[in-house]
mmCIF file as gemmi writes it, N, C-alpha and C atoms, coordinates in Angstrom:
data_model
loop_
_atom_site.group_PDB
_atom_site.id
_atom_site.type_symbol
_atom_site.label_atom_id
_atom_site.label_alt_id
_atom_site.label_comp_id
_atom_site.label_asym_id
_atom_site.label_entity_id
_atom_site.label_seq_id
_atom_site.pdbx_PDB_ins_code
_atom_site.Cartn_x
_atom_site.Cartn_y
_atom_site.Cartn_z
_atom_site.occupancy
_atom_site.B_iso_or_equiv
_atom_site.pdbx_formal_charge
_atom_site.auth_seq_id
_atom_site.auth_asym_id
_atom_site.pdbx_PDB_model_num
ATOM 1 N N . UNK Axp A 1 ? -35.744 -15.166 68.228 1 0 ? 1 A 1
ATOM 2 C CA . UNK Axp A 1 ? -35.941 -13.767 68.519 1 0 ? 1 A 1
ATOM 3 C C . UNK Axp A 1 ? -36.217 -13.034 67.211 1 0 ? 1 A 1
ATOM 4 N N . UNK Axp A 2 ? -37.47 -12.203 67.186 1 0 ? 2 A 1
ATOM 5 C CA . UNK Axp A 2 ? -37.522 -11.168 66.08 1 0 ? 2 A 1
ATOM 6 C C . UNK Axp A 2 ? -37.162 -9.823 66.194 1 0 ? 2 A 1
ATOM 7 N N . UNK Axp A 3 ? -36.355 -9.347 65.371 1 0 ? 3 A 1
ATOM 8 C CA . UNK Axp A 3 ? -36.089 -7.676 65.47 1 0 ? 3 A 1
ATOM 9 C C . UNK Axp A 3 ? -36.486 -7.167 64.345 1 0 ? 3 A 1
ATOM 10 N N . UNK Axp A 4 ? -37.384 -5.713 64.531 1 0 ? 4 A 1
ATOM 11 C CA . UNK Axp A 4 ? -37.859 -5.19 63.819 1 0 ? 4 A 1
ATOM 12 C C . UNK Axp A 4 ? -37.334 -3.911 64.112 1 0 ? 4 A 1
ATOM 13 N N . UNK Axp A 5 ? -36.866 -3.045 62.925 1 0 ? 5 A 1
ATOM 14 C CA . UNK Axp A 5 ? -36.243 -1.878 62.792 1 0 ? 5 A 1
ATOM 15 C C . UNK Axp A 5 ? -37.387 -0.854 62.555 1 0 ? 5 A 1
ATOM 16 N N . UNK Axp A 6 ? -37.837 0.262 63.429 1 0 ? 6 A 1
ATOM 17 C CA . UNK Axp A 6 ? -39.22 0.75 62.982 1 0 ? 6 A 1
ATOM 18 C C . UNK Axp A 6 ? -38.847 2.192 61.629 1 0 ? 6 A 1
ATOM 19 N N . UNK Axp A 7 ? -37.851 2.833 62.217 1 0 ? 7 A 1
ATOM 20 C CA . UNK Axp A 7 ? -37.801 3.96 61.41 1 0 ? 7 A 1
ATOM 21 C C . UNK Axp A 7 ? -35.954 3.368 60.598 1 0 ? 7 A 1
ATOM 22 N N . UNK Axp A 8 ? -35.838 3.318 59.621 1 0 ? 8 A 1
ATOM 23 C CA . UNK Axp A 8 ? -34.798 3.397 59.039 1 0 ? 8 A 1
ATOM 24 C C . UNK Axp A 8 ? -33.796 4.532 59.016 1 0 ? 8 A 1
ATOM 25 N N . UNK Axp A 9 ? -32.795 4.679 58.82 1 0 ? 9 A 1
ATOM 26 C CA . UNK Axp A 9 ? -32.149 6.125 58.628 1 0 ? 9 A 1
ATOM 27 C C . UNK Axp A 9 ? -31.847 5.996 57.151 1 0 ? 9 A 1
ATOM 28 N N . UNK Axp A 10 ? -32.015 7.101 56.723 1 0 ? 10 A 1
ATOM 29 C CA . UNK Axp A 10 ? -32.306 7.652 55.214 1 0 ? 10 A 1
ATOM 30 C C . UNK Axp A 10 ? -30.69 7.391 54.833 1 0 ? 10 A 1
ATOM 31 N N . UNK Axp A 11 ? -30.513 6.751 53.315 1 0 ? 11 A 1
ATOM 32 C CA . UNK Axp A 11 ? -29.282 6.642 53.01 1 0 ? 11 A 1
ATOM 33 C C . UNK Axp A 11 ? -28.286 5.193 54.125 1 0 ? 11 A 1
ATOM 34 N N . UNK Axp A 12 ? -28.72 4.799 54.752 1 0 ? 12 A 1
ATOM 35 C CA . UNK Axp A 12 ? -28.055 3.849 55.648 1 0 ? 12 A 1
ATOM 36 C C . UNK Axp A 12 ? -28.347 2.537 54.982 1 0 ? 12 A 1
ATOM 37 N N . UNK Axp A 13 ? -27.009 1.697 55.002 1 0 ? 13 A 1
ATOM 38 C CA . UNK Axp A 13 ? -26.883 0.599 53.905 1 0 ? 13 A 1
ATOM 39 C C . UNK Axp A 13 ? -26.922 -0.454 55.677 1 0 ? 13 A 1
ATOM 40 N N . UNK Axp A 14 ? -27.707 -1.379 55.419 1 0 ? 14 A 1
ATOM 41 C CA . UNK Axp A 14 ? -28.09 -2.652 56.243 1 0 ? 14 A 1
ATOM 42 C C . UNK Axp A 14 ? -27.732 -3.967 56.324 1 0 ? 14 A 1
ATOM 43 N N . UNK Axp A 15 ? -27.52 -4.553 57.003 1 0 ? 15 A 1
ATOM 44 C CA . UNK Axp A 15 ? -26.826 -5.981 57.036 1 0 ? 15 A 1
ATOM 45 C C . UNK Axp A 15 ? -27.836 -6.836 57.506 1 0 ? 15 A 1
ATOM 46 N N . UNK Axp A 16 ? -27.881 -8.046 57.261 1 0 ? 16 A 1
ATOM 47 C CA . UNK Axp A 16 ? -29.248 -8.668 57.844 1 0 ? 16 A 1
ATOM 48 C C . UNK Axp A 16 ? -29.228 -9.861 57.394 1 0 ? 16 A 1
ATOM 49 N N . UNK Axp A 17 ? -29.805 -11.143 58.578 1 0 ? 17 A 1
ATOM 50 C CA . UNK Axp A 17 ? -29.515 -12.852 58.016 1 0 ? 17 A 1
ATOM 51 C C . UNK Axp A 17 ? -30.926 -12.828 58.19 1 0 ? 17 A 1
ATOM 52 N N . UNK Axp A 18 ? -31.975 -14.247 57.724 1 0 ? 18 A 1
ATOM 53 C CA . UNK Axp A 18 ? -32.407 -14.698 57.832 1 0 ? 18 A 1
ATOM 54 C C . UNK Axp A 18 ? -33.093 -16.191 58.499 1 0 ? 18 A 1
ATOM 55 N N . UNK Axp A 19 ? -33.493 -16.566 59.732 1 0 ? 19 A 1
ATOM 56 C CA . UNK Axp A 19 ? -33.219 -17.584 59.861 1 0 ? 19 A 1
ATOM 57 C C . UNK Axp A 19 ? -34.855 -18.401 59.878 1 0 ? 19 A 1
ATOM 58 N N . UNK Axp A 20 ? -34.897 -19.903 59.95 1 0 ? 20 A 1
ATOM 59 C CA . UNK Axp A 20 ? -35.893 -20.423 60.273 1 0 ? 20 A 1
ATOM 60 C C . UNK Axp A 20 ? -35.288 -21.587 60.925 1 0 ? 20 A 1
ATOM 61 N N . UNK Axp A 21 ? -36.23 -21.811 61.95 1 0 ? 21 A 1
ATOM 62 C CA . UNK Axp A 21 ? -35.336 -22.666 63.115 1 0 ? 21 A 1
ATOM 63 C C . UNK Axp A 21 ? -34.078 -22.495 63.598 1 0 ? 21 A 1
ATOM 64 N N . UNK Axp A 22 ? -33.229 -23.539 63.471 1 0 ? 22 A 1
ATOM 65 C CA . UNK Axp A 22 ? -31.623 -23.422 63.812 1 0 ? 22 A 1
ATOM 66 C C . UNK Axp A 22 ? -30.963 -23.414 61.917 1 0 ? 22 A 1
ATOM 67 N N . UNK Axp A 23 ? -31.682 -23.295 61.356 1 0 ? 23 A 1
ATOM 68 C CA . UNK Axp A 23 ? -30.968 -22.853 59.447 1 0 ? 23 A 1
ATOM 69 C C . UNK Axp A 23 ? -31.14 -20.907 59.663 1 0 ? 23 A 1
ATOM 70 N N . UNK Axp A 24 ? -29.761 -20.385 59.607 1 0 ? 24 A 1
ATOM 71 C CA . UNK Axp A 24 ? -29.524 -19.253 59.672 1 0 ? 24 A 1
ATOM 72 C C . UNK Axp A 24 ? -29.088 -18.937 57.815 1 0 ? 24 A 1
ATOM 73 N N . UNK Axp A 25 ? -29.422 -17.905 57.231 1 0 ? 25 A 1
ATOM 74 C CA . UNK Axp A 25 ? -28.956 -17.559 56.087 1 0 ? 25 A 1
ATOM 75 C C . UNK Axp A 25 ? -27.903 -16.925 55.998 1 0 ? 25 A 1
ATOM 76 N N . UNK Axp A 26 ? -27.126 -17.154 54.928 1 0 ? 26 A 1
ATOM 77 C CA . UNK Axp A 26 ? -25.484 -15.775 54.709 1 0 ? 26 A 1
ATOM 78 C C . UNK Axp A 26 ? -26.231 -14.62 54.65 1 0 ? 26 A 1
ATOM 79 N N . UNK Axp A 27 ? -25.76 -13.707 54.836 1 0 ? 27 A 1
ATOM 80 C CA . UNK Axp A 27 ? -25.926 -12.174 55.088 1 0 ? 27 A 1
ATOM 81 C C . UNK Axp A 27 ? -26.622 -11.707 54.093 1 0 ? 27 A 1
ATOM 82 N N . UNK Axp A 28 ? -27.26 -10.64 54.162 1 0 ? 28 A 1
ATOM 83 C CA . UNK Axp A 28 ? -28.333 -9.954 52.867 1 0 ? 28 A 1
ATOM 84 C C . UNK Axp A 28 ? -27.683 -8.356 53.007 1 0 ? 28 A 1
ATOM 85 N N . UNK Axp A 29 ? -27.573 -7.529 52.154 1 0 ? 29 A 1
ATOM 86 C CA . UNK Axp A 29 ? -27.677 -6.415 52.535 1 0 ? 29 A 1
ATOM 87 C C . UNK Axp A 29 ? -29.333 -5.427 51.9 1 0 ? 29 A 1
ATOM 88 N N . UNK Axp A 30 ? -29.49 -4.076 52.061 1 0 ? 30 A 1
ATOM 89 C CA . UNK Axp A 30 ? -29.807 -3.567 51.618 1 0 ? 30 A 1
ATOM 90 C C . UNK Axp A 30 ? -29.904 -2.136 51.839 1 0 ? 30 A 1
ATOM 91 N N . UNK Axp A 31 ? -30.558 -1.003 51.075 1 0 ? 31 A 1
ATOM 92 C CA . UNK Axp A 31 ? -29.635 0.322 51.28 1 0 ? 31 A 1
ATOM 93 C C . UNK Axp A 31 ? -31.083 1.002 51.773 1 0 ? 31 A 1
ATOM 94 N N . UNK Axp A 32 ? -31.57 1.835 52.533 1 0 ? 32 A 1
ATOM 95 C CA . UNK Axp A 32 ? -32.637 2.771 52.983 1 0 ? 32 A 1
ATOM 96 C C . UNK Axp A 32 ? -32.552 3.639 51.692 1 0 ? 32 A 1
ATOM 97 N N . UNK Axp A 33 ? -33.961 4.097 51.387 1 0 ? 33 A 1
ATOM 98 C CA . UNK Axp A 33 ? -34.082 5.905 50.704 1 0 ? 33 A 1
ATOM 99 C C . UNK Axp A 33 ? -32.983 6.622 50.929 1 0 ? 33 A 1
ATOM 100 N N . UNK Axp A 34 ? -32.821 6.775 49.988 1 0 ? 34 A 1
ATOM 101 C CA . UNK Axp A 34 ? -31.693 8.521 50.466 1 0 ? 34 A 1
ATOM 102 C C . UNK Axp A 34 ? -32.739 9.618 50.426 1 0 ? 34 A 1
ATOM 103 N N . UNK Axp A 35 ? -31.986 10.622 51.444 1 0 ? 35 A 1
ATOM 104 C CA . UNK Axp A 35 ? -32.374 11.803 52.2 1 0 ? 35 A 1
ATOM 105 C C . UNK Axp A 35 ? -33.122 12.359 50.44 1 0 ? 35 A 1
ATOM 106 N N . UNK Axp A 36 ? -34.067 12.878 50.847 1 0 ? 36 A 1
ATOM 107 C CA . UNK Axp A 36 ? -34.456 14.2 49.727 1 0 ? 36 A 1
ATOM 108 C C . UNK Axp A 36 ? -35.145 13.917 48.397 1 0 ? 36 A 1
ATOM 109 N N . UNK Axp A 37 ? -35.408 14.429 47.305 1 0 ? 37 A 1
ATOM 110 C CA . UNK Axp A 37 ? -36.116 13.834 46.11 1 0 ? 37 A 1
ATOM 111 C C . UNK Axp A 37 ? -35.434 14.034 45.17 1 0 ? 37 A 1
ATOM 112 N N . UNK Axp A 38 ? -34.465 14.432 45.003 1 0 ? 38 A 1
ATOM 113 C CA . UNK Axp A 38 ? -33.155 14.913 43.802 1 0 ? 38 A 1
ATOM 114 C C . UNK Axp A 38 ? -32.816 13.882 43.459 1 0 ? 38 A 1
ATOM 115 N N . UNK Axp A 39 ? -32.818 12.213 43.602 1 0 ? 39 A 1
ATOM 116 C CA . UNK Axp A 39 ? -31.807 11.329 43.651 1 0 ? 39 A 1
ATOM 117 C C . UNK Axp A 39 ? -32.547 10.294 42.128 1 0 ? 39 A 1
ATOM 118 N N . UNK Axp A 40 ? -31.299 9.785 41.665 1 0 ? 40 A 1
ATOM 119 C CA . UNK Axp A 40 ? -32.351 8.758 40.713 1 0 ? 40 A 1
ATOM 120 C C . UNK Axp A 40 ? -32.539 7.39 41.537 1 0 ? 40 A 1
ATOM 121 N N . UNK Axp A 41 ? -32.99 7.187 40.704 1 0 ? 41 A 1
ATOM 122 C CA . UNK Axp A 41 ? -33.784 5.55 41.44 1 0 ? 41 A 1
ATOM 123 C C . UNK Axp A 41 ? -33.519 4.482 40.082 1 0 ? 41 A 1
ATOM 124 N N . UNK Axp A 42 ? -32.813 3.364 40.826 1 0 ? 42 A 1
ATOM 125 C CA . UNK Axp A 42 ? -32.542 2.531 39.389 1 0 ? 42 A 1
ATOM 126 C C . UNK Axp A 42 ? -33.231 0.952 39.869 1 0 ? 42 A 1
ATOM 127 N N . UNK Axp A 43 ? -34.121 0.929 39.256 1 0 ? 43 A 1
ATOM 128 C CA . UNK Axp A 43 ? -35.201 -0.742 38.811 1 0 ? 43 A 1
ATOM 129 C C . UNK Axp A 43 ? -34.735 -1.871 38.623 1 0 ? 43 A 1
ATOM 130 N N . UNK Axp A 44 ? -34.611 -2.73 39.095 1 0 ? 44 A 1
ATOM 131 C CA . UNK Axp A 44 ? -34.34 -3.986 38.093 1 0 ? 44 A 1
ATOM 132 C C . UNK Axp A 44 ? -35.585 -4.897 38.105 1 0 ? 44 A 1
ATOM 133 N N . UNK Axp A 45 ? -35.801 -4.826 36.959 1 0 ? 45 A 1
ATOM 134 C CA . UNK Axp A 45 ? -37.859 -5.661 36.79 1 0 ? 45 A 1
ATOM 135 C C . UNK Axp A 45 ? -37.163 -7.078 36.024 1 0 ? 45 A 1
ATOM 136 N N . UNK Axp A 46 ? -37.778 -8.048 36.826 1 0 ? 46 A 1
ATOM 137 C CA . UNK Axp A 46 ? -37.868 -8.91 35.688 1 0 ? 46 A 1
ATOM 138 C C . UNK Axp A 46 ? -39.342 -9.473 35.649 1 0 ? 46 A 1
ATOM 139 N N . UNK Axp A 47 ? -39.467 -10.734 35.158 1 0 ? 47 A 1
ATOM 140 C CA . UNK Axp A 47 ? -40.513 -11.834 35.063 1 0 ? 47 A 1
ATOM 141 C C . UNK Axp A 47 ? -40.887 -13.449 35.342 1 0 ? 47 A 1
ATOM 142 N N . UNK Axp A 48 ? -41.093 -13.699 34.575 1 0 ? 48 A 1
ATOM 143 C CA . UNK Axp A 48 ? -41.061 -15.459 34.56 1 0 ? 48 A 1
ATOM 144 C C . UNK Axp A 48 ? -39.895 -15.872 34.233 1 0 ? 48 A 1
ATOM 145 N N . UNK Axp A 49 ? -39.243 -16.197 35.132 1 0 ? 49 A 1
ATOM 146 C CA . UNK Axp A 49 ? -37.903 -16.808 34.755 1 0 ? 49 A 1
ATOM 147 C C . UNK Axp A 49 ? -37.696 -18.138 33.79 1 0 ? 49 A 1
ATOM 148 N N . UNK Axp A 50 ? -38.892 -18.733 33.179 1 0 ? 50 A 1
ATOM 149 C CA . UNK Axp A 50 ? -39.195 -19.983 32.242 1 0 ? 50 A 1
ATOM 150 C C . UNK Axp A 50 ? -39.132 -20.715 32.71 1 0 ? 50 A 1
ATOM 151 N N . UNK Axp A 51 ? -39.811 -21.62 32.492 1 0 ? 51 A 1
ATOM 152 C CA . UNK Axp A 51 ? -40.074 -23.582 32.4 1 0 ? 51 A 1
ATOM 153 C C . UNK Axp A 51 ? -38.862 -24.531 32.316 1 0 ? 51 A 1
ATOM 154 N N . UNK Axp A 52 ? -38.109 -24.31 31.27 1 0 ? 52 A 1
ATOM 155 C CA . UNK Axp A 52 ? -37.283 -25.307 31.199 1 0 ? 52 A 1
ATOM 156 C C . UNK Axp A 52 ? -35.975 -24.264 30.804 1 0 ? 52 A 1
ATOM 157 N N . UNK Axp A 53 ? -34.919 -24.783 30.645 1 0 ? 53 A 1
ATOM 158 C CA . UNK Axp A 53 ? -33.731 -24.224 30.501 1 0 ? 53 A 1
ATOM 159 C C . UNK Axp A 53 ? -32.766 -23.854 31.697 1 0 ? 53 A 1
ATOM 160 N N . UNK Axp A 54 ? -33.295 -23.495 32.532 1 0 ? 54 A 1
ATOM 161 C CA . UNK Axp A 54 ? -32.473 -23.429 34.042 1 0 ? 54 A 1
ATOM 162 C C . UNK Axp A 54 ? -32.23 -21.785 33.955 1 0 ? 54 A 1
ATOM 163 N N . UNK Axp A 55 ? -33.188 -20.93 33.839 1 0 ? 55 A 1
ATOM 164 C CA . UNK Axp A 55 ? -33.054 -19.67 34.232 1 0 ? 55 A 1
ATOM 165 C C . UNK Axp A 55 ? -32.238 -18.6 34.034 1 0 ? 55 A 1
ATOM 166 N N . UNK Axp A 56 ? -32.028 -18.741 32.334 1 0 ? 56 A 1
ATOM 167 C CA . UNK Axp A 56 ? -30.763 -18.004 31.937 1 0 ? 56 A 1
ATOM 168 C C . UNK Axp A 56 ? -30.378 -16.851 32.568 1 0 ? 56 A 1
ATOM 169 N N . UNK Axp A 57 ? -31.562 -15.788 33.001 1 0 ? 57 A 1
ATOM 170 C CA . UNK Axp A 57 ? -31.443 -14.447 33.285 1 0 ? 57 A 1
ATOM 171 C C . UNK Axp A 57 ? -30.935 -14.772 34.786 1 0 ? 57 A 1
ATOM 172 N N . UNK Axp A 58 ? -30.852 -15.816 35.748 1 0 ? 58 A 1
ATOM 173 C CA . UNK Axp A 58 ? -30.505 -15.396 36.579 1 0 ? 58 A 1
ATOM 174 C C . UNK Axp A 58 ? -29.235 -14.966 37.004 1 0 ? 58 A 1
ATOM 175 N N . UNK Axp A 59 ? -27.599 -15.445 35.995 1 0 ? 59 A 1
ATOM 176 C CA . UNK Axp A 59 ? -26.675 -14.709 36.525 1 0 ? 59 A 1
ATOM 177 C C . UNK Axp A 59 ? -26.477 -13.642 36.211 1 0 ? 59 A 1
ATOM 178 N N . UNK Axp A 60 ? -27.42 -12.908 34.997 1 0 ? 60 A 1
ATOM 179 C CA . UNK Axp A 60 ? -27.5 -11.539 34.526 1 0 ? 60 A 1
ATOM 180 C C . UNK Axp A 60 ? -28.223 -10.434 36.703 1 0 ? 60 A 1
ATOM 181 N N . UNK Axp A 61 ? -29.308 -11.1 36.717 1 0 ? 61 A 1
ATOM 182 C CA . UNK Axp A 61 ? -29.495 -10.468 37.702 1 0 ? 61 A 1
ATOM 183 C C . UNK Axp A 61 ? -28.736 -10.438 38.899 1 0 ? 61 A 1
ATOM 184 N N . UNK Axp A 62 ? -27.742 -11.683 39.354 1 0 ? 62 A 1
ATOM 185 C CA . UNK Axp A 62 ? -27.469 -11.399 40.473 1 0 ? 62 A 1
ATOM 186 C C . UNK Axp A 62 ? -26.037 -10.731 40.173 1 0 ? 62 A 1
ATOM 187 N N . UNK Axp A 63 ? -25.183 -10.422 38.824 1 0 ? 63 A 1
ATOM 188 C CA . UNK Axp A 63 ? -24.202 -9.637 38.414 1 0 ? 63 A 1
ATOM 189 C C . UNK Axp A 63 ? -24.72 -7.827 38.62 1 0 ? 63 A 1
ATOM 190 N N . UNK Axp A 64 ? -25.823 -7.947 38.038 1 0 ? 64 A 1
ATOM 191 C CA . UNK Axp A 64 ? -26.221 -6.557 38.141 1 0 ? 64 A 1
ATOM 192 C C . UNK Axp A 64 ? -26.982 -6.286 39.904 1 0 ? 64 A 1
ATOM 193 N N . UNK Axp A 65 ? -27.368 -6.801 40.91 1 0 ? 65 A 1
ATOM 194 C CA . UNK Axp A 65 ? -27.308 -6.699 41.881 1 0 ? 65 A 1
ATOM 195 C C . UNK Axp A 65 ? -25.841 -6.586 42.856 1 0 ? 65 A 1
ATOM 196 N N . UNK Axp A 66 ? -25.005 -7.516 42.247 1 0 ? 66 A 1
ATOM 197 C CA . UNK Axp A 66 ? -23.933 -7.49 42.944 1 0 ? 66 A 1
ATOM 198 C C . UNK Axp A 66 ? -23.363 -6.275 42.965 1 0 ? 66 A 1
ATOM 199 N N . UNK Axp A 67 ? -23.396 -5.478 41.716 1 0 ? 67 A 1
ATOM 200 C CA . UNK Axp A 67 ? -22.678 -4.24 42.17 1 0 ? 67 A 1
ATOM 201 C C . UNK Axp A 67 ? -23.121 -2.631 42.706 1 0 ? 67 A 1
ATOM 202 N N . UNK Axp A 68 ? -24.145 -3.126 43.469 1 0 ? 68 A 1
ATOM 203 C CA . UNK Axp A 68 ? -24.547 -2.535 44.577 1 0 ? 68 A 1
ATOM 204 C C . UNK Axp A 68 ? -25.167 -0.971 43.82 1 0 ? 68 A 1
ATOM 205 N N . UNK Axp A 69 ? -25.755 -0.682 42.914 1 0 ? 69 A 1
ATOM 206 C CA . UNK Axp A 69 ? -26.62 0.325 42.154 1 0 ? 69 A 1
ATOM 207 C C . UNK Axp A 69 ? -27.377 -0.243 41.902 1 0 ? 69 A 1
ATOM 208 N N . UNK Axp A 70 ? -28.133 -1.154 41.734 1 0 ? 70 A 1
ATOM 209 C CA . UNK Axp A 70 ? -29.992 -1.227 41.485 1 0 ? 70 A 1
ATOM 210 C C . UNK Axp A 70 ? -30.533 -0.905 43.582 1 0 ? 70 A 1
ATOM 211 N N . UNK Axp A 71 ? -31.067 0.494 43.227 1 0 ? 71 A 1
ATOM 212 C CA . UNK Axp A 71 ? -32.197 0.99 44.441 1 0 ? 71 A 1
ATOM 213 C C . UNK Axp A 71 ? -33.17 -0.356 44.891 1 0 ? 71 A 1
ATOM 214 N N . UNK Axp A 72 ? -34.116 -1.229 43.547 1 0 ? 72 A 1
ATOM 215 C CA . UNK Axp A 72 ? -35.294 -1.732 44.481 1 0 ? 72 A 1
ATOM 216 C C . UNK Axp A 72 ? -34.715 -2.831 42.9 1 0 ? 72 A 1
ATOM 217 N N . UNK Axp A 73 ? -35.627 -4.282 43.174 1 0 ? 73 A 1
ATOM 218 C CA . UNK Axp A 73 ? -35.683 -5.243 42.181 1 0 ? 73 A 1
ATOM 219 C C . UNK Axp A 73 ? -37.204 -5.525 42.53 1 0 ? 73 A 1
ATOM 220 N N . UNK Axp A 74 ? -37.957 -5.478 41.354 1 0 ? 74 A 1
ATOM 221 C CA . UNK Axp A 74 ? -39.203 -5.92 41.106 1 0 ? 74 A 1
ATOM 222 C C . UNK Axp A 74 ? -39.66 -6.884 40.341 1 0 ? 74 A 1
ATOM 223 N N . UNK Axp A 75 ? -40.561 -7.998 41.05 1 0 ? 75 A 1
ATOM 224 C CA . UNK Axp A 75 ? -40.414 -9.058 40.113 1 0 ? 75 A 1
ATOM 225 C C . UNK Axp A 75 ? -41.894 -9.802 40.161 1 0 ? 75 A 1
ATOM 226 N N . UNK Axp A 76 ? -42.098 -9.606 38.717 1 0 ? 76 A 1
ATOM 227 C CA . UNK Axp A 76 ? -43.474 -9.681 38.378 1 0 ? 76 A 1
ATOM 228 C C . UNK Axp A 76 ? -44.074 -11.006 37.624 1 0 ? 76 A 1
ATOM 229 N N . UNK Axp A 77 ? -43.646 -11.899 38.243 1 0 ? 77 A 1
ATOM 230 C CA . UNK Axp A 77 ? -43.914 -13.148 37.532 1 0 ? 77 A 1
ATOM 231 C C . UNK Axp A 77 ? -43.749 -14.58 38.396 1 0 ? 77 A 1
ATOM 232 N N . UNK Axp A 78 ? -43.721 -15.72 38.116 1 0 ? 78 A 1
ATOM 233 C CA . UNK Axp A 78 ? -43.72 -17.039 38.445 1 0 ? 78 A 1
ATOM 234 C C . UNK Axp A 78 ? -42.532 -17.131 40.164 1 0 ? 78 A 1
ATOM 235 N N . UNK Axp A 79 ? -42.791 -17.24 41.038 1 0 ? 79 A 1
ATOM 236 C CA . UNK Axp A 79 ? -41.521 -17.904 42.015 1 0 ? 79 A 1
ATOM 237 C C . UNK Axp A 79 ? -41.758 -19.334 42.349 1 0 ? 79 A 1
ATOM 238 N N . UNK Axp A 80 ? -41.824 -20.141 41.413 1 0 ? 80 A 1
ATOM 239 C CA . UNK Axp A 80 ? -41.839 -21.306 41.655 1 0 ? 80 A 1
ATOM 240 C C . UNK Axp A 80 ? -41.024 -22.398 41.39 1 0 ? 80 A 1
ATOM 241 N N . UNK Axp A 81 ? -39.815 -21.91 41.356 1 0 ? 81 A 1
ATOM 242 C CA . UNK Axp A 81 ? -38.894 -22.784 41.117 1 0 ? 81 A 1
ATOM 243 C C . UNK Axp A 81 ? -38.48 -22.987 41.967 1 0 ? 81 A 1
ATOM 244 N N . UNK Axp A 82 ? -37.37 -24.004 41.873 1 0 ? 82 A 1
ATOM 245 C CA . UNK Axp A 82 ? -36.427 -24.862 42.809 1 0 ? 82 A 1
ATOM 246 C C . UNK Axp A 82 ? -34.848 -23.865 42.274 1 0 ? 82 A 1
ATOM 247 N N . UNK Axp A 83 ? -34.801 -22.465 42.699 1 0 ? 83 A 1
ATOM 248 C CA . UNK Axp A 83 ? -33.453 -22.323 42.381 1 0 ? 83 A 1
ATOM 249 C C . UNK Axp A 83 ? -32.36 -22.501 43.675 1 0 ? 83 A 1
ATOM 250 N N . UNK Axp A 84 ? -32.692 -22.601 44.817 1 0 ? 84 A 1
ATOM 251 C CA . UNK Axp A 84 ? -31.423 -22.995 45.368 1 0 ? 84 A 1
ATOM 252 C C . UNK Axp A 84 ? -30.66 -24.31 45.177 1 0 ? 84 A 1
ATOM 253 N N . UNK Axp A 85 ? -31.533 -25.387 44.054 1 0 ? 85 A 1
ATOM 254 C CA . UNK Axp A 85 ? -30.671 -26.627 44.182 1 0 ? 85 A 1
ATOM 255 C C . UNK Axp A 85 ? -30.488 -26.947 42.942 1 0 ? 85 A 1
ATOM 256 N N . UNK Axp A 86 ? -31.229 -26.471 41.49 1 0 ? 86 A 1
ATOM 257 C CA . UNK Axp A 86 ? -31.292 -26.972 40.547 1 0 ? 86 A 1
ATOM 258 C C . UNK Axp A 86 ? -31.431 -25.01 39.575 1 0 ? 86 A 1
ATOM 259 N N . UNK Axp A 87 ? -31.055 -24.242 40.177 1 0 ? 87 A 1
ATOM 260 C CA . UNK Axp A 87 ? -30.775 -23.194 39.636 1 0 ? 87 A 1
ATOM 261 C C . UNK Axp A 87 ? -32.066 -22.59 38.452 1 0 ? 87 A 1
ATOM 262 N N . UNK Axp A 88 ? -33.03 -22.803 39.293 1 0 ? 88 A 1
ATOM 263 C CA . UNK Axp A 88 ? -34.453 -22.468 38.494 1 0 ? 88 A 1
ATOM 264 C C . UNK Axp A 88 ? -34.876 -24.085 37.336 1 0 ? 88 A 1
ATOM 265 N N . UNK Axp A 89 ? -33.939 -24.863 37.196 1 0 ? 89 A 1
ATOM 266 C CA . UNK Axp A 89 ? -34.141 -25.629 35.91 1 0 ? 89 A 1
ATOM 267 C C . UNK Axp A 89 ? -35.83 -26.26 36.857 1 0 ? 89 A 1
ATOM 268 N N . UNK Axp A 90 ? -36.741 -26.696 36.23 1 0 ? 90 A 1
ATOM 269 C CA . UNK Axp A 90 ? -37.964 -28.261 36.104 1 0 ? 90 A 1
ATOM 270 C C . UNK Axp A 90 ? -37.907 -28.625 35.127 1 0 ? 90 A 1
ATOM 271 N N . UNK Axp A 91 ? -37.899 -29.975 35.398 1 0 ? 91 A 1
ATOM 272 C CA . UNK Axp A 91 ? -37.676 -31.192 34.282 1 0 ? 91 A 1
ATOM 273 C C . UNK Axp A 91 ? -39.137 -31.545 33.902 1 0 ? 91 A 1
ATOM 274 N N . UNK Axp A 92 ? -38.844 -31.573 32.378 1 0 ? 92 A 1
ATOM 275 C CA . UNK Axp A 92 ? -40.384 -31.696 31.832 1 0 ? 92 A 1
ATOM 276 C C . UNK Axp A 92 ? -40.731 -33.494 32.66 1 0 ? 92 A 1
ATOM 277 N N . UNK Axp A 93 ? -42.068 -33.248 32.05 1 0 ? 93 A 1
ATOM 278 C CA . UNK Axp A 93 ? -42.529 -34.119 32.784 1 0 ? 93 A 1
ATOM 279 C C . UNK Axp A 93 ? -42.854 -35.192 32.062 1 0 ? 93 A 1
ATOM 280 N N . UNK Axp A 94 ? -42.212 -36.733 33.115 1 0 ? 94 A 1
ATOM 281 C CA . UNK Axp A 94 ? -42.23 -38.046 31.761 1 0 ? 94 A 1
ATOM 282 C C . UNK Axp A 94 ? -43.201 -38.501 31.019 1 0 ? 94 A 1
């Protein structure tokens, strides 16, 4: 089953899984616009998370996501890693 939410309510924080087939995901949240144009808006940009090393920046990002003030995350570079099993690392090649 797909559900699609058409109009959001402004300021309303969201709960939401992901599934494909019978693999359901842990919970996601995320927060709607707030009401009005007075408000700041806080970014988190990154990039290429690198080749080798295993993705230093990623527990920087999901620390600064976790505490629920970055508005939007923008990410302008490579998604080609393997981070759900090997945490962004590829092994050079023999």
């Amino acid at each position: 089953m797909h559900f699609r939410k058409k109009e959001l309510e402004l300021g309303v924080s969201y709960v939401y899984r992901v599934q494909t087939g019978s693999t359901v995901s842990k919970e996601f949240t995320f927060r709607a616009m707030k009401e009005g144009s007075g408000w700041p808006t806080t970014f988190l940009v990154y990039g290429d998370m690198g080749v080798h090393g295993g993705a230093p920046i990623l527990p920087y990002l999901k620390k600064e996501t976790a505490k629920g003030k970055i508005d939007a995350v923008i990410h302008a570079g490579d998604f080609a890693y393997d981070l759900m099993s090997e945490g962004g690392y590829v092994r050079p090649p023999p």
